[in-house]
N, C-alpha and C positions, 0 to 999 in steps of 0.2 A: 937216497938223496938226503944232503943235511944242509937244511937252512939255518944260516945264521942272519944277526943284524945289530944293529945298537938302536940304543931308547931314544924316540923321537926326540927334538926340543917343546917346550910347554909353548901350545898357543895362545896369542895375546889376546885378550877380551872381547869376546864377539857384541857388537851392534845390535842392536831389533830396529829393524825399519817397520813402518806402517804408512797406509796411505785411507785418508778419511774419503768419505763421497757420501754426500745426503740424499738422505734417501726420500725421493717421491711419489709420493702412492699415484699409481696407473690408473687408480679411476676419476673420472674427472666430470662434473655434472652441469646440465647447463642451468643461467642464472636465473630463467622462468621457465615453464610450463604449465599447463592446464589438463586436467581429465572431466572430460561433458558424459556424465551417466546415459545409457538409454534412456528413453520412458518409458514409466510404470504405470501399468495400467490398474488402479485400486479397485475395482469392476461393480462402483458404485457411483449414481448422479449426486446424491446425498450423502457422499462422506466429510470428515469432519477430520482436520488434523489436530496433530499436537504436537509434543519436544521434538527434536530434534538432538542425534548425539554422536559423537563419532571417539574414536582413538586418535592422538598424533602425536608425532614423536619430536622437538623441535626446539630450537636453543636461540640468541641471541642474536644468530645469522641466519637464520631461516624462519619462512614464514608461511602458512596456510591462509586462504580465504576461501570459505564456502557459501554458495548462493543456492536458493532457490525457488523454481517457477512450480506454475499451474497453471490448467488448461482444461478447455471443457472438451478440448478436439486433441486426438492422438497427434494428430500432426500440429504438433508444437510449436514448430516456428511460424512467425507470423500471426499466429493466435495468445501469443503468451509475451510478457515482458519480455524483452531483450537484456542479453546478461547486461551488459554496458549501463543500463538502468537500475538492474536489481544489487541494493544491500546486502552488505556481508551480515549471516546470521551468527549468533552467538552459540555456543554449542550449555545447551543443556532449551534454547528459547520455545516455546510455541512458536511455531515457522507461520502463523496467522497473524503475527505482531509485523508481519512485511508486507512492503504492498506490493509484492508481488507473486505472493500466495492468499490462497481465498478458499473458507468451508465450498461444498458444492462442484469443486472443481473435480472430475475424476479422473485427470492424468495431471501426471508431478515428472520432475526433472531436477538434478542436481548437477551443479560444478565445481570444481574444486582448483584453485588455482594457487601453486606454490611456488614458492621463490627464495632464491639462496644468495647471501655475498658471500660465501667461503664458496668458491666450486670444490674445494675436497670436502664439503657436505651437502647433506640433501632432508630435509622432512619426510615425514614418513606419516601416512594417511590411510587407517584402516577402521572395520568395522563400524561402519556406517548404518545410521539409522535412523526411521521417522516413525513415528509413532500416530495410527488414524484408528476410525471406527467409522461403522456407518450411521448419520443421522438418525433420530428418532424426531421424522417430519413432524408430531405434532407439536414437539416444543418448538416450533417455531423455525424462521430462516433466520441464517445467519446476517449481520450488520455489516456492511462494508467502511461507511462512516456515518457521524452523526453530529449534528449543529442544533443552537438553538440561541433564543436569545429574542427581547421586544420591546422597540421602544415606542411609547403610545403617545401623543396628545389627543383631548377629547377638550372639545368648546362646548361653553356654556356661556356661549353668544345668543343673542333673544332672536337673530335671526337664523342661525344656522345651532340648533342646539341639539343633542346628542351624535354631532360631527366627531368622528376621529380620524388621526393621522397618523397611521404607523408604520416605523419601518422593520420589516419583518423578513428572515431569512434574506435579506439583498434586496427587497421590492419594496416600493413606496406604496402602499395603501390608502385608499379614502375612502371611507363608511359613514353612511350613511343611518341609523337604523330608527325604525318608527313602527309604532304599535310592534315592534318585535321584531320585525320585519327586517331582514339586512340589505340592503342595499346602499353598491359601487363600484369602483372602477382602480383600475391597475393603472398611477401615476407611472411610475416607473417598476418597468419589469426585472422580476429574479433573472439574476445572471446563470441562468439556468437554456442553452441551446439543446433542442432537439429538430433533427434531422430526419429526412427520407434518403437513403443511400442506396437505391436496387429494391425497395421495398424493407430494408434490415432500419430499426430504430436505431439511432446513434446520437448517444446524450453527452453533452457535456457541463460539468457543473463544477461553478466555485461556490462553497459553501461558505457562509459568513459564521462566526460562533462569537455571541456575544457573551459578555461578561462582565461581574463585577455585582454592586450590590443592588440589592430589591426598594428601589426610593421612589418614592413620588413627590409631587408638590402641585400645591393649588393656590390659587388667590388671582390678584392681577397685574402684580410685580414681575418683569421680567426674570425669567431665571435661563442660566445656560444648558448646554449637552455636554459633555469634556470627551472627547474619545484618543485613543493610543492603540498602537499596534502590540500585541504580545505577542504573537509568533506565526510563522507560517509552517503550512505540513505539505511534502512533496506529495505529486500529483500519482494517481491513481490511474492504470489504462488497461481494461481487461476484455471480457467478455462473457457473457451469460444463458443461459437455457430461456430465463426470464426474470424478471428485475420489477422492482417496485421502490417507487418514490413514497415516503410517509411526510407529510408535510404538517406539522402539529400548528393548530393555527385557533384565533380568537375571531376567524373570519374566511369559512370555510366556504360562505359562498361566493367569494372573489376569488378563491383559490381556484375552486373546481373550475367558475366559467373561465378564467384564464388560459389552464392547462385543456380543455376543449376546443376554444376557440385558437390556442398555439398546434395541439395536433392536429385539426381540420386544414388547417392554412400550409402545415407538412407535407398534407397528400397520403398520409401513412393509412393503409388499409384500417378500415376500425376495428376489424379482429385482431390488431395486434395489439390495443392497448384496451384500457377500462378505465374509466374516473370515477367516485363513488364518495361519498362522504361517509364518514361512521364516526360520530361523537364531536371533537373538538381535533377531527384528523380529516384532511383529503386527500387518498390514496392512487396512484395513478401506478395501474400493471400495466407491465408492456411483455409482449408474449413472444418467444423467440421461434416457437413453432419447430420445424426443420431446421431451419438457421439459426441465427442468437438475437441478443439486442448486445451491441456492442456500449459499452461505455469507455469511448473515446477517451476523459480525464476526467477525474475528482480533484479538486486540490481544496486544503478550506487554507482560511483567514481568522485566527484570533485575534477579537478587538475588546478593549477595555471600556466600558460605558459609567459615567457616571455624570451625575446633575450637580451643579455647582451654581 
């Protein structure tokens, strides 16, 4: 067989088509969520925290916020802040600088809540960490908060002489003292409430914290008080194995009969608390026994004091 043919013609210049389509990544995140840790149990009444640290991976659109509680009862809720309450920690902080972690506590919980405006991104949260020890009870218990602060008149009137009037911690004072002796009475009482609730003590307390400079003045020239607000600190609501008020005072025995005569009229068993003086302090334990002593709220008040 013999094939023949002639030479094709030259074809004219071929086209390239293309066709674009952007491309969008399948995974797609949503704009919040939250991770609530178990709790851990530190398998100590006297442990003591400290830093706080994690990893996380996070840009411009995303964000972390980490919290966390403590609790003297496994069962967390109910007995421990509510996230909705507790501060975002800072990662490297002592978790003790919140008030919603507390030395002594020996169960902890953390949560972690992240959030994105890019859904084609996400934060990323690992290696988590807190840092504790167990107490060495004799150095002492740990501080929840602390006030202080006094402002005195004393007469030296021919009839009412060695009289003072001071406002101390939130309470108005009158004293009395002769041959040494102190006697008085509690004008107005510390904003200090304690409760019987089922037999459980349940305290609440706004602390005053005074401040400014150490002045006095005498003669018989009127002189003023001048005071101002410097800050307020959010409230406090926890609870305890047991708990102790230190009251540092220049008149310890209107403190103690006070705090006696307020728990009697409570009804609160007397084995749950103790009043004692020791030095220029009146101490009141309250004993949680089986149960706790709840403390309801702390919040203090900084005030600025000065004579003018």
């Amino acid at each position: 067989m013999v094939l023949s043919g002639t030479d094709g013609l030259v074809g004219s210049e071929g086209v390239f088509n293309k066709t674009e389509t952007a491309y969008i990544s399948g995974i797609f995140y949503e704009d919040s969520g939250f991770y609530e840790s178990r709790v851990f149990d530190t398998g100590n009444t006297t442990t003591c925290y400290g830093n706080i640290t994690w990893n996380e991976d996070t840009n411009d659109n995303t964000e972390i916020i980490v919290k966390v509680r403590t609790s003297i009862y496994e069962e967390i809720e109910g007995n421990a802040t509510l996230w909705e309450n507790c501060d975002a920690v800072a990662k490297g902080q002592n978790i003790t600088d919140l008030d919603s972690a507390f030395d002594w506590h020996q169960y902890i919980q953390y949560r972690v809540e992240l959030s994105t405006y890019d859904e084609t991104m996400t934060p990323v949260f690992s290696d988590f960490n807190i840092a504790y020890n167990t107490s060495d009870t004799s150095r002492g218990s740990p501080v929840i908060a602390e006030s202080t602060g006094l402002v005195k008149y004393k007469s030296g009137h021919i009839y009412y002489p060695n009289q003072e009037i001071a406002y101390e911690h939130g309470a108005v004072l009158k004293c009395q003292r002769e041959r040494g002796e102190e006697e008085g009475i509690v004008i107005q009482p510390p904003p200090i409430l304690i409760n019987n609730v089922s037999g459980v003590p349940t305290i609440d307390i706004s602390m005053i914290d005074l401040t400014g400079t150490n002045d006095t003045h005498s003669g018989t020239t009127a002189t003023s008080v001048e005071n101002w607000n410097v800050g307020w600190y959010d409230s406090i609501s926890t609870k305890f194995h047991n708990l102790s008020l230190n009251i540092s005072t220049e008149y310890p025995t209107i403190w103690g009969k006070w705090f006696n005569d307020t728990l009697a009229d409570s009804g609160l068993n007397e084995s749950r608390y103790e009043v004692y003086e020791t030095g220029n302090y009146v101490v009141v334990d309250f004993y949680g026994d089986e149960q706790h002593v709840h403390l309801v709220a702390v919040d203090k008040t900084e005030v600025g004091v000065k004579i003018i």
